[in-house]
C-alpha positions in Angstrom: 2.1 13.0 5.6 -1.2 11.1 6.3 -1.8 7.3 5.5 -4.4 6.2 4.4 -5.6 2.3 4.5 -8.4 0.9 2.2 -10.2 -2.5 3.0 -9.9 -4.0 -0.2 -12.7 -6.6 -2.1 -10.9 -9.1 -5.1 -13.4 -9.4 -6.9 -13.7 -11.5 -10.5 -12.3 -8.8 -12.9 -9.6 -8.0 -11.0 -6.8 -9.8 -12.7 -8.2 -8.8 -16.1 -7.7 -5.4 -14.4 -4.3 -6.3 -13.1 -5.5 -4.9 -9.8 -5.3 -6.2 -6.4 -9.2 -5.9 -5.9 -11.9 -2.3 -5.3 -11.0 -0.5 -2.6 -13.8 0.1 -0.2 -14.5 4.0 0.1 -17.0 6.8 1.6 -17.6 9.5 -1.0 -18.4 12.5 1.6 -20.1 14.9 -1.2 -22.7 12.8 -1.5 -23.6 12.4 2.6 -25.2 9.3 2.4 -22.3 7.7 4.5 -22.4 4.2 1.6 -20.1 2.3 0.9 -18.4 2.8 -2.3 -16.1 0.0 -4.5 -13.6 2.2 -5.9 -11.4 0.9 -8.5 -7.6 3.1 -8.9 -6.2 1.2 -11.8 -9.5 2.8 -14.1 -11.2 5.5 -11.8 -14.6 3.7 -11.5 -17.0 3.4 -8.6 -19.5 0.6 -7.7 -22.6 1.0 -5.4 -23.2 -2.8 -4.9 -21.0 -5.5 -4.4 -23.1 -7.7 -6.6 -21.7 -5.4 -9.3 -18.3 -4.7 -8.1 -15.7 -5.0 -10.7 -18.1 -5.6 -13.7 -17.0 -3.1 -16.0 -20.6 -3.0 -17.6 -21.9 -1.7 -14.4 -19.3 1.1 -13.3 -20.3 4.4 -12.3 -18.2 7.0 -13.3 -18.7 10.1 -10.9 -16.7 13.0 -11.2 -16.2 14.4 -8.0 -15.0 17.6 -6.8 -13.7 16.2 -3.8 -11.5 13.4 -2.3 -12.9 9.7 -1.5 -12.6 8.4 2.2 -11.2 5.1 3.0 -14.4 3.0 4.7 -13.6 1.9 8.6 -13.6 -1.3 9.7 -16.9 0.0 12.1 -18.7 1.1 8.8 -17.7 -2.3 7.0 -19.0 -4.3 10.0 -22.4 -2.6 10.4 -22.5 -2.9 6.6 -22.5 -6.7 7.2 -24.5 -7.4 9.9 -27.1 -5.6 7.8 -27.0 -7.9 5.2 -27.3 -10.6 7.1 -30.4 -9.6 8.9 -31.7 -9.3 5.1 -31.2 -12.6 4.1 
């Protein structure tokens, strides 16, 4: 059996979700190698962490295959590019 680790984000709604926070994901039938917030408790995705966890602003995909936990690498390269934005 394979393990599988997901960084996770808390964000604000995640007690009212009784969650520990979105896991961070890779969606691979999409290819666009983003960063997804993936929420287990309802099945909902984010595409920006300014919207994480608001349940106003979920997508709700329905995929065909399995998500991918996001890797540390992917995370950091994530956030150095925000920070070269700012």
């Amino acid at each position: 059996m394979t393990k599988k680790t997901y960084f996770v984000h808390r964000d604000a709604w995640a007690d009212e979700r009784q969650s520990d926070g979105l896991e961070l994901c890779l969606i691979p039938e999409f290819h666009d190698q983003k960063i997804y917030f993936y929420c287990d408790e309802y099945a909902l995705f984010w595409s920006n962490i300014k919207d994480a966890g608001d349940p106003a602003k979920a997508q709700d995909f329905h995929l065909r295959g399995v998500i991918e936990p996001a890797k540390l690498e992917q995370i950091g390269q994530l956030i150095c590019l925000a920070m070269l934005m700012e």
